[in-house]
C-alpha positions in Angstrom: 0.0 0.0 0.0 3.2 2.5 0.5 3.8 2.0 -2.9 0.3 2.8 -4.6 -0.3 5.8 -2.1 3.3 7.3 -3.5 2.8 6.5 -7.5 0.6 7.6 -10.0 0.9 4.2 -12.0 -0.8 1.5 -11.8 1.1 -1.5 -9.3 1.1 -4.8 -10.2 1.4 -7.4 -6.6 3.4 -10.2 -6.6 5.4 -12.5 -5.0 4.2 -15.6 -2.9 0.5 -15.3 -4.7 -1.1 -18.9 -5.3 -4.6 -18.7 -4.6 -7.5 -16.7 -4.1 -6.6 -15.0 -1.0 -3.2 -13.9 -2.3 -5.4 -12.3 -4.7 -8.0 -10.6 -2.4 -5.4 -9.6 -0.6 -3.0 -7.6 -3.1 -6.5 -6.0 -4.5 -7.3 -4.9 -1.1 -3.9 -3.2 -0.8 -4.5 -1.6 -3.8 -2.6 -3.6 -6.5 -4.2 -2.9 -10.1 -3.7 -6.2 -10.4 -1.5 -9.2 -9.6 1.0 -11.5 -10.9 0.9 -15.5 -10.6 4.0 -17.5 -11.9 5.0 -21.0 -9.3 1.0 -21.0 -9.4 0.9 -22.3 -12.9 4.3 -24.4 -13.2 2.6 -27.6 -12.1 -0.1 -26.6 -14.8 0.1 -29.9 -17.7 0.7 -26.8 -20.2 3.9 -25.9 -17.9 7.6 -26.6 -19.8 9.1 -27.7 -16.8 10.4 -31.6 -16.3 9.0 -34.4 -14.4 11.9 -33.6 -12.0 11.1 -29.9 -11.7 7.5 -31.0 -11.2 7.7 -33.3 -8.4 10.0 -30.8 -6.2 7.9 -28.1 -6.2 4.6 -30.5 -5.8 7.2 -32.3 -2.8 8.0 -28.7 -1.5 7.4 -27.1 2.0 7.9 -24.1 3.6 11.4 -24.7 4.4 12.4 -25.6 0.5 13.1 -22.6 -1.2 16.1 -20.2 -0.8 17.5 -17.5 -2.9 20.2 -17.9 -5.1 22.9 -16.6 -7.5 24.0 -20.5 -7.9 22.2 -21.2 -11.4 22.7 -17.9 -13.4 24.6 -15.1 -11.8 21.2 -13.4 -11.3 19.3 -14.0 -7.7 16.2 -16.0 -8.1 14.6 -18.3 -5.7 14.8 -22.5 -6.2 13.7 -25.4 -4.3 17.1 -26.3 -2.3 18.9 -29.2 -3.8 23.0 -30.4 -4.0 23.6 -28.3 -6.5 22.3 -25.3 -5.0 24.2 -25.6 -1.3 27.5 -26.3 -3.6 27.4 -23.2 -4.9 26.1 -21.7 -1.9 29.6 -21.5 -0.5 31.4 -20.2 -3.2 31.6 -16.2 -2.8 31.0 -15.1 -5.8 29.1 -16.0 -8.8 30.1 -15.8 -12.8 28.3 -12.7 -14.7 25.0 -14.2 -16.3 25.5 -15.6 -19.1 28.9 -17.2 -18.1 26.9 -18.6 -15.0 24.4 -19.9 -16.6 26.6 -21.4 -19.6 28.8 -22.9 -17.3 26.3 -25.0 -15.9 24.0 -26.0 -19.2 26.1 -28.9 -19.8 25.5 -30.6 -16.0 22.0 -29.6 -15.6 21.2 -31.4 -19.0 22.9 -34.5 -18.2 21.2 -34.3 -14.7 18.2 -34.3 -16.2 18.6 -36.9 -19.0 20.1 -39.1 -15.8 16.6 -38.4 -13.9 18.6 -36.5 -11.3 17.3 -33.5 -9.4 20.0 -32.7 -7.1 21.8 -30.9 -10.0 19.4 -28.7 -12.0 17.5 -25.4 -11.7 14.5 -26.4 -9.2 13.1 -22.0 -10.0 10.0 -21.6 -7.2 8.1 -19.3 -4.9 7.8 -19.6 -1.2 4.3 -21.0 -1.6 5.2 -24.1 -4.0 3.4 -26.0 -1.5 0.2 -24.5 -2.6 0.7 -25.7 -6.3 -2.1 -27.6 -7.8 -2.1 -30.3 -10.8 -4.7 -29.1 -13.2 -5.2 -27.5 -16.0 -4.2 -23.8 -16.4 -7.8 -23.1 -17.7 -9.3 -24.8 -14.9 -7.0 -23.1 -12.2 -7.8 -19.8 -13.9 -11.8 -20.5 -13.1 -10.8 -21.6 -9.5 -9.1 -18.4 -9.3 -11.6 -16.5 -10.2 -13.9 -18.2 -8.0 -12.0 -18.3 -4.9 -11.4 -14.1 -5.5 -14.5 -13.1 -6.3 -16.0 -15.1 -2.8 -13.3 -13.0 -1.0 -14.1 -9.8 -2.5 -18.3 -9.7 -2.6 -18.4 -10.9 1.6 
């Protein structure tokens, strides 16, 4: 709400936002509107790999942690060996040198069915992920929002 009292654009809430209430809730702080990602990886339309998809459907509130580990840029993924590796090293490569350097073990990982050494990307609230169609969690959505927002 400090944001959208100070701006004169509209703001867009995100972050940790998997359900109705998320929603509700960045509405009622006066978001414009708000943006879902981890919400729709477990979606059958989602890119992601079997591996990928299992974590995050495996995850709790104690998975995630933020990390430079996988591109040089800090994003937050489901903690595996890979991860807490690079976790102690100080420093990370630029970008694209990060994330080049890695391409070649991450695709073996994955061709070997291994988890502990790819890009696991999620939210805090992977545990709230749902196996369904991205039209059919889009209705949900809806639903769940609108029941918030007309009590």
């Amino acid at each position: 709400p400090q944001i959208v009292d100070r701006v004169n654009i509209p703001v867009i809430g995100s972050g940790g936002i998997m359900d109705g209430r998320g929603i509700a809730a960045g509405l009622m702080l006066g978001a414009a509107a708000v943006q879902l990602g981890t919400a729709f990886l477990t979606c059958p339309e989602s890119s992601i790999n079997a591996l990928h998809r299992t974590a995050l459907l495996n995850s709790n509130d104690e998975s995630t942690r933020l990390t430079k580990a996988f591109t040089g840029k800090t994003a937050r993924s489901i903690k595996n060996k890979l991860l807490l590796t690079m976790a102690q090293q100080h420093q990370t490569l630029p970008f694209h040198t990060q994330r080049a350097m890695l391409r070649d073990i991450q695709q073996a990982a994955i061709q070997q069915n291994n988890a502990e050494l790819i890009s696991l990307w999620s939210g805090q609230a992977a545990r709230l992920c749902r196996t369904k169609p991205a039209a059919e969690l889009m209705q949900e959505l809806i639903k769940e929002t609108e029941k918030l927002l007309t009590k």
